[in-house]
ROROGU-355474 format. One record per residue (C-alpha): residue in three letters; chain; x, y, z. Coordinates in steps of 0.5 Angstrom, whole numbers. Each point is the difference from the previous one (the first is absolute). Layout:
  aa ch     X     Y     Z
 ALA  A     X     Y     Z
...
END
This chain:
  aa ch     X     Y     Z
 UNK  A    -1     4    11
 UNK  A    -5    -4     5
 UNK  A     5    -6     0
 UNK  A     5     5     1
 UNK  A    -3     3     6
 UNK  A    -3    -8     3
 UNK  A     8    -1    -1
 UNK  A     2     5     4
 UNK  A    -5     0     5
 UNK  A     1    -8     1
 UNK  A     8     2     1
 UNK  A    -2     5     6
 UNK  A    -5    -6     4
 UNK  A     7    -5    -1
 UNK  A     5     5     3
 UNK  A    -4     1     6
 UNK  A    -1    -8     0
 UNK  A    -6    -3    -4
 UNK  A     0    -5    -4
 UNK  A    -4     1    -6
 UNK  A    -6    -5    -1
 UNK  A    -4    -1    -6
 UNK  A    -7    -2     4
 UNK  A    -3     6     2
 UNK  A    -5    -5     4
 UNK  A     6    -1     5
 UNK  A     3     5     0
 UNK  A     2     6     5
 UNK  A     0     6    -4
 UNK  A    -3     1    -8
 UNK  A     1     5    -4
 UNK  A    -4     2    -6
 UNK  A     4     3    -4
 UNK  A    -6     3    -5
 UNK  A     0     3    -8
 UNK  A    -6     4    -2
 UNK  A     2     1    -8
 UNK  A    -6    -4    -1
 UNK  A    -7    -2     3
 UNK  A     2    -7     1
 UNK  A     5     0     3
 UNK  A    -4     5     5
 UNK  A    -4    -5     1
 UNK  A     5    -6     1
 UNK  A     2     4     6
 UNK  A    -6     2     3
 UNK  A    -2    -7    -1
 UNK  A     6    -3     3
 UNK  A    -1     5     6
 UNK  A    -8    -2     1
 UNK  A     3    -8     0
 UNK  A     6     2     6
 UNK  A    -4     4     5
 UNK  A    -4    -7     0
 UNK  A     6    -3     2
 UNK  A     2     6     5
 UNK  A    -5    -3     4
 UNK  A     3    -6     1
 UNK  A     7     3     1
 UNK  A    -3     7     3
 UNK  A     9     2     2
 UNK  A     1    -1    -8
 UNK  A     3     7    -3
 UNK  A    -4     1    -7
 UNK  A     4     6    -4
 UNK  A    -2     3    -6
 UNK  A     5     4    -4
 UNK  A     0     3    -7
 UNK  A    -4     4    -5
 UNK  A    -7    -2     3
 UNK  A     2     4     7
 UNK  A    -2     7    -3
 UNK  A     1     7     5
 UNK  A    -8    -1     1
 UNK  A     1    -7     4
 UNK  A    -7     1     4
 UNK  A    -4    -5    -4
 UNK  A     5    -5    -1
 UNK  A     0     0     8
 UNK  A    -7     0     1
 UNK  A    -1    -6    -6
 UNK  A     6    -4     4
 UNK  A     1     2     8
 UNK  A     3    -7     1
 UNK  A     6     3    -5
 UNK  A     5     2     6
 UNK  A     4     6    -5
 UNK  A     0     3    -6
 UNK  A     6     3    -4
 UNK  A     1     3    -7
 UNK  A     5    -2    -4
 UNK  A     7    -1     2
 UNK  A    -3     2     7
 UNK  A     3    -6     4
 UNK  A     2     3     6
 UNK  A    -7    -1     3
 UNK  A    -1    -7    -2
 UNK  A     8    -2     3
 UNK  A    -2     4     6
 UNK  A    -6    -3     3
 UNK  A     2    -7    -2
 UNK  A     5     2     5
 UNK  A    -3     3     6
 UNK  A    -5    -8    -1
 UNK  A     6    -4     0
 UNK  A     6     4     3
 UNK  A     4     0    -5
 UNK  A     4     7    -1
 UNK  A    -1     3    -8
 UNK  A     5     5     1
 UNK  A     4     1    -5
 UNK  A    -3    -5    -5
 UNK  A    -3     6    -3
 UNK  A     6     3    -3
 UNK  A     2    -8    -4
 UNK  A    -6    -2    -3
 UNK  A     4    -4    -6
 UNK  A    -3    -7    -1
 UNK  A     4    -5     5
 UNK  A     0    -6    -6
 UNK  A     0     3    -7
 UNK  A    -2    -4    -6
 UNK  A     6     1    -6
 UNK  A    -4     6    -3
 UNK  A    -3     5     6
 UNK  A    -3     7     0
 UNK  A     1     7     2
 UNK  A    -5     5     0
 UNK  A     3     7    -1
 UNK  A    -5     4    -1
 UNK  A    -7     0     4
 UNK  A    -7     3    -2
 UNK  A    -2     3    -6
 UNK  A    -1     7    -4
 UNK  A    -3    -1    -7
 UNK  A    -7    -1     4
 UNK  A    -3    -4    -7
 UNK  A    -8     1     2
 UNK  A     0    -9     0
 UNK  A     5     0     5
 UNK  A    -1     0     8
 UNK  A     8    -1     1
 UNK  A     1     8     1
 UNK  A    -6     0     6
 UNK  A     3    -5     3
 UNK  A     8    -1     0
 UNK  A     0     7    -1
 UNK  A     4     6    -4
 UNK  A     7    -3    -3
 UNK  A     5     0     5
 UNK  A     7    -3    -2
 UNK  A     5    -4     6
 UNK  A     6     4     0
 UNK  A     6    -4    -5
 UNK  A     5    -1     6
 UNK  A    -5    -5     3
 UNK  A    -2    -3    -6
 UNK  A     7    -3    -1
 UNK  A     1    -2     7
 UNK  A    -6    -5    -1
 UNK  A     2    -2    -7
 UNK  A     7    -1     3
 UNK  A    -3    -4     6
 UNK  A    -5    -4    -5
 UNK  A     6    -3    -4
 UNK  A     5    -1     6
 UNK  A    -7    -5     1
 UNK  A     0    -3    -7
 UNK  A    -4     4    -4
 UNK  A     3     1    -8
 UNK  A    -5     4    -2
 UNK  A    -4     6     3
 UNK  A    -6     4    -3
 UNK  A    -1     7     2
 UNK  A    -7     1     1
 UNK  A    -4     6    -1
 UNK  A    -9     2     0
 UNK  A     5     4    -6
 UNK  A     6    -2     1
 UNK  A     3     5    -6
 UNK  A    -1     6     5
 UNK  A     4    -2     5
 UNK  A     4     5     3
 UNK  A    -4     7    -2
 UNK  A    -1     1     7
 UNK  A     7    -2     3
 UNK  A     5     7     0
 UNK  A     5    -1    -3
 UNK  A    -4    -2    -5
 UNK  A     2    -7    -3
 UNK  A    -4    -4    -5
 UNK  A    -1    -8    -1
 UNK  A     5    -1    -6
 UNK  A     5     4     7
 UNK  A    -3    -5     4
 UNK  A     1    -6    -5
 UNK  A     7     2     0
 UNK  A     1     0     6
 UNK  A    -2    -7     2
 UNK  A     3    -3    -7
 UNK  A     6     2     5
 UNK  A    -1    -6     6
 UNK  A     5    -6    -1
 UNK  A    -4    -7    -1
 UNK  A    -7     4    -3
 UNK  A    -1    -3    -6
 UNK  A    -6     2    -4
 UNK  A    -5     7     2
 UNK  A    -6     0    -2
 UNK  A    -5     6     1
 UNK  A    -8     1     0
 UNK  A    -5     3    -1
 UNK  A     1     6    -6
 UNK  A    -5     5    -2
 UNK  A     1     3    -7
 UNK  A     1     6     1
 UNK  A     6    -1     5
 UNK  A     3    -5    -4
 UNK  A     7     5    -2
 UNK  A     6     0    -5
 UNK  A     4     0     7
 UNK  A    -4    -6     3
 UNK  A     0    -4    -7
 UNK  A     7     2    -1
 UNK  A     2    -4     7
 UNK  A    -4    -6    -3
 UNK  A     5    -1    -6
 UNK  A     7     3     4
 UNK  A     0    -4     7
 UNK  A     1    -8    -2
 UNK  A    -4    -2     7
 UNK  A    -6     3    -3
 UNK  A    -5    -5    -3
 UNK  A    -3     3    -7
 UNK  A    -8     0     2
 UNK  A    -3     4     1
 UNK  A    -7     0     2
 UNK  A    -4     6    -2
 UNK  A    -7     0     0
 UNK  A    -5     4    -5
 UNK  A    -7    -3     4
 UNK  A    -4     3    -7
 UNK  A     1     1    -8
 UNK  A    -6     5    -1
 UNK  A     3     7     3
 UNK  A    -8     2     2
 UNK  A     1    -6     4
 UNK  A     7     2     3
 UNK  A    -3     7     0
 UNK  A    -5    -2     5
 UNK  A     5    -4     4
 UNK  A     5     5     1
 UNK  A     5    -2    -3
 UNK  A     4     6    -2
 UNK  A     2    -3    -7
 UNK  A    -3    -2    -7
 UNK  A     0    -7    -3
 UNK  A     5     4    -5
 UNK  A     5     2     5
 UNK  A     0    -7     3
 UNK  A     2    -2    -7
 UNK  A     5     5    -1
 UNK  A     3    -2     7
 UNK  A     0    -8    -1
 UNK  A     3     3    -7
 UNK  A     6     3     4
 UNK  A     1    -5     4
 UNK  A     1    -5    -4
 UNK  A     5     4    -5
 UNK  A     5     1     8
 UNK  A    -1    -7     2
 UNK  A     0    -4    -6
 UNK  A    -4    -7     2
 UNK  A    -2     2     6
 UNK  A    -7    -4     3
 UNK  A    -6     4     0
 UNK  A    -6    -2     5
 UNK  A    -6     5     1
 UNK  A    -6     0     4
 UNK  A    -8     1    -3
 UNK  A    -6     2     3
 UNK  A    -5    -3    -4
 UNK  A    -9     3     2
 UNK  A     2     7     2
 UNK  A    -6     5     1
 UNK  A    -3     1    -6
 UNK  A     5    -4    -4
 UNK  A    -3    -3    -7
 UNK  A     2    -5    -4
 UNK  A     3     4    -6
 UNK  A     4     3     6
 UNK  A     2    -7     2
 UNK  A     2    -1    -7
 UNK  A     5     5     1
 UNK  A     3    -4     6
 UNK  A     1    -6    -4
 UNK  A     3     3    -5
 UNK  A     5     2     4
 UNK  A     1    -6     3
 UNK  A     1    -2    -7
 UNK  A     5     5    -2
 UNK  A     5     0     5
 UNK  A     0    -8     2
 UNK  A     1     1     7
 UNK  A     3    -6     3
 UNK  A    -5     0     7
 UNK  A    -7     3     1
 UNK  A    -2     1     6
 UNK  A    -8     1    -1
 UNK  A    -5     3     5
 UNK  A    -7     1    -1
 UNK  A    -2     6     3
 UNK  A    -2     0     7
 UNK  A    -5     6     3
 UNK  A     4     2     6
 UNK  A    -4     4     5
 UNK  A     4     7     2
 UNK  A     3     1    -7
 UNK  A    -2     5    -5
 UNK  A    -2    -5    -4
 UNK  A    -5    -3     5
 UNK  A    -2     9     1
 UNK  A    -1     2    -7
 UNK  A     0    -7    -5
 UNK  A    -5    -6    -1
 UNK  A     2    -6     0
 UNK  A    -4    -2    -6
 UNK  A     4    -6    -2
 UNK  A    -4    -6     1
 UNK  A     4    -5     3
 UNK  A    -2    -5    -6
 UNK  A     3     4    -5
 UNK  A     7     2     5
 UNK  A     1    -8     0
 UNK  A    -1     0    -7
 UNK  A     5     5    -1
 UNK  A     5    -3     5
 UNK  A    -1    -6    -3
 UNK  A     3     3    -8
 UNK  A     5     4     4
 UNK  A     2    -7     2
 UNK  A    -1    -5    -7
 UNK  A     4     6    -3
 UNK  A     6     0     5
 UNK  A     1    -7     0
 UNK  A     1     0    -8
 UNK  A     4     6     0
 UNK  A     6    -4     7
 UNK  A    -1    -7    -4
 UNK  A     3     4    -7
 UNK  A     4     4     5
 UNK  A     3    -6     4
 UNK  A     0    -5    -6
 UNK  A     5     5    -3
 UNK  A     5    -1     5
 UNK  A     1    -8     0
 UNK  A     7    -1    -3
 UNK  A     2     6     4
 UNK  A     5     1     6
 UNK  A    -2     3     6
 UNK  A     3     3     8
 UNK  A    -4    -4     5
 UNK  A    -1     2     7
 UNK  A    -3    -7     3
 UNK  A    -4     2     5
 UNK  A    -4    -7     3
 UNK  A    -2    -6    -2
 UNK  A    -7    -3    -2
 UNK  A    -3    -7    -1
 UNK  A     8    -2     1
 UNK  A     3     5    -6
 UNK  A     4     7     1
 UNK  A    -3     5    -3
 UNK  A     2     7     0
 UNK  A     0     7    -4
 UNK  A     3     4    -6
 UNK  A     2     6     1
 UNK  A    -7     2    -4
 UNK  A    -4    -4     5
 UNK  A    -1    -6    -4
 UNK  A    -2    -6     5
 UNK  A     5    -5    -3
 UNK  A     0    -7     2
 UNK  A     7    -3     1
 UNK  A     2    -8    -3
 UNK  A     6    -3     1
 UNK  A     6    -4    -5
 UNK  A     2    -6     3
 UNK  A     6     2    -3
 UNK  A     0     5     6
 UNK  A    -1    -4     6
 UNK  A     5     4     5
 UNK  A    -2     8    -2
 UNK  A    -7    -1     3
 UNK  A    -3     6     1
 UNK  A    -2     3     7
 UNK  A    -5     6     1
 UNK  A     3     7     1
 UNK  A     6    -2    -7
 UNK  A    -1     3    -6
 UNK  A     0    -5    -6
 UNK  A     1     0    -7
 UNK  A    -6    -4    -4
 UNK  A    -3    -1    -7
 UNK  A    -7     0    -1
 UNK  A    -2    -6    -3
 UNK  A    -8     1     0
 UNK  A    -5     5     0
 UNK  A    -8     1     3
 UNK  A    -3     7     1
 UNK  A     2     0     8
 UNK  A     7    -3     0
 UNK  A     6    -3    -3
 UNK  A     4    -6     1
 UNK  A     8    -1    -1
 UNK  A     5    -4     1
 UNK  A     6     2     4
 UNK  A     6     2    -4
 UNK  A     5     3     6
 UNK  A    -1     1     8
 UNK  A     5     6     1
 UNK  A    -2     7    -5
 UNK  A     3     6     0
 UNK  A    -3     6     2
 UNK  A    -1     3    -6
 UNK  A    -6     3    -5
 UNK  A    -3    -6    -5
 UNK  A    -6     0    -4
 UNK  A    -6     1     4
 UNK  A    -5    -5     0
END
């Protein structure tokens, strides 16, 4: 969701003439776009704000902005720990930011607001479509800080999706706290399978993807859609964050591990070969190594294709940080990660391996140390090698190709080039 928004925010400073640097020792305006889901990255911002205003010094016209989850409604402590910082806005508030860059250089923001869509998008871009948060889970501090979900109207969506990819972009990703909710607050009530349907709709767009999902909003509906819209990738990422349910008791989750299982279950029996990717946290209050156990076995029992795994981090305003210990030693979260980690990479070597012979849609997306590289539509990163037979049908970042995978590790494939042109049609998910 930040990446997205620092897209945005970078194409209002170009429409009103700025060229974007990144050196933030020259340049006129910074931006610190902030993320507070862990401490670290707390403390990374904070960090980098201490080493700016050192450089304010020097350069005392420099606007210093921060934007992002760190920018809470109570902003009085932030302004007196960092009185060089020259404005403060929450999430998506980027009007104040663009205004007072324009009132210093006597540039004109006007209208800037209203376009805020990335100047030069990657082949693969991002769309958030709802913003803020309602489950309220007691180790998160995204619902304090970007506030109640709030859905973008689905007309406005498919206007930057239609501009996106008259710019290049192939494959869009609808972004969400808890993108699954999307539309409850929107009269007439839509959902996301509605709102997929109609992307699925734009001449050009290739592929969509959506994250991220909360198991108990994850409907037949929006299930049904992945399977039904050819554009629309099989994987899902749907986090479980425990395997112990006095453990997702305590996290507020709203569901039990069995129920999470019944849920992969169902979806896996609508979406055949569908990519399942989750996210876990591991050193919860409380959270005992039996219980932990628990965790590994689900990981073990289902094969997700990727885990993102986080060691709980104490965050101050949640309800964790009012009613909970953090009584995890450290040692012992690392330890933790660490078997989530050896565990998962056994579990994508075996994965991967079981794809080499297969053939796969890529959407080539860069190149790297000289080599195209690309995506499955199951999110594979897949490494292209070209035939010397095919020495006129090179292809080009942004084509969709049809490849064989020849080699296998736990984080990518690699593939020979069979075709440049594809159909756009379903094919097996890798």
């Amino acid at each position: 969701m930040n990446a997205s928004d620092s897209e945005r925010l970078a194409s209002g400073f170009s429409q009103m003439g700025f060229d974007l640097s990144e050196d933030p020792t020259t340049a006129d305006v910074v931006v610190l776009n902030t993320c507070v889901v862990r401490q670290s990255a707390e403390d990374t911002a904070t960090g980098m704000l201490g080493r700016l205003g050192k450089k304010k010094r020097n350069h005392p016209s420099r606007i210093i902005g921060v934007t992002g989850c760190m920018v809470g409604p109570e902003q009085s402590q932030l302004k007196r720990r960092f009185p060089y910082v020259d404005v403060w806005s929450g999430p998506q508030e980027f009007g104040p930011i663009l205004e007072l860059a324009g009132i210093r250089y006597g540039l004109d923001p006007s209208g800037c607001l209203s376009g805020l869509i990335p100047e030069s998008p990657h082949v693969s871009s991002f769309i958030p479509v709802v913003h803020g948060c309602d489950k309220f889970c007691t180790f998160c501090i995204i619902p304090y800080r970007r506030g109640r979900e709030t859905s973008r109207p689905s007309s406005e969506i498919i206007h930057e999706a239609e501009m996106m990819v008259a710019r290049g972009v192939k494959e869009i990703t609808l972004l969400g706290q808890n993108v699954d909710s999307y539309g409850h607050d929107l009269r007439p009530r839509i959902d996301l399978a509605d709102l997929m349907t109609q992307v699925h709709e734009i001449n050009g767009l290739e592929r969509i993807r959506f994250l991220t999902s909360h198991p108990n909003d994850m409907s037949v509906r929006i299930l049904e859609a992945v399977r039904d819209l050819p554009k629309v990738c099989e994987m899902i990422n749907l986090p479980f964050q425990a395997g112990d349910d006095t453990v997702l008791a305590n996290m507020r989750r709203g569901y039990t591990i069995k129920q999470f299982l019944q849920k992969i279950t169902q979806i896996k029996e609508l979406i055949p070969g569908v990519n399942l990717t989750t996210d876990l946290i591991v050193g919860f209050s409380g959270e005992s190594d039996a219980q932990f156990q628990r965790s590994m076995e689900v990981l073990r029992y289902v094969e997700f294709e990727k885990v993102h795994v986080s060691e709980y981090s104490y965050r101050e305003g949640t309800f964790a940080s009012r009613k909970m210990k953090d009584d995890i030693d450290r040692s012992v979260k690392k330890a933790r990660k660490a078997a989530v980690g050896e565990l998962q990479q056994e579990i994508q070597a075996r994965n991967n391996a079981c794809l080499i012979g297969r053939n796969f849609d890529v959407l080539v997306e860069g190149r790297k140390r000289g080599r195209l590289h690309g995506r499955s539509r199951g999110d594979k990163l897949v490494y292209l090698n070209t035939p010397s037979d095919l020495p006129s049908h090179q292809p080009v970042i942004g084509q969709t190709v049809k490849v064989q995978i020849t080699e296998s590790s736990p984080w990518s494939l690699e593939a020979e080039l069979i075709e440049v042109q594809v159909k756009k049609e379903k094919v097996p998910v890798a």
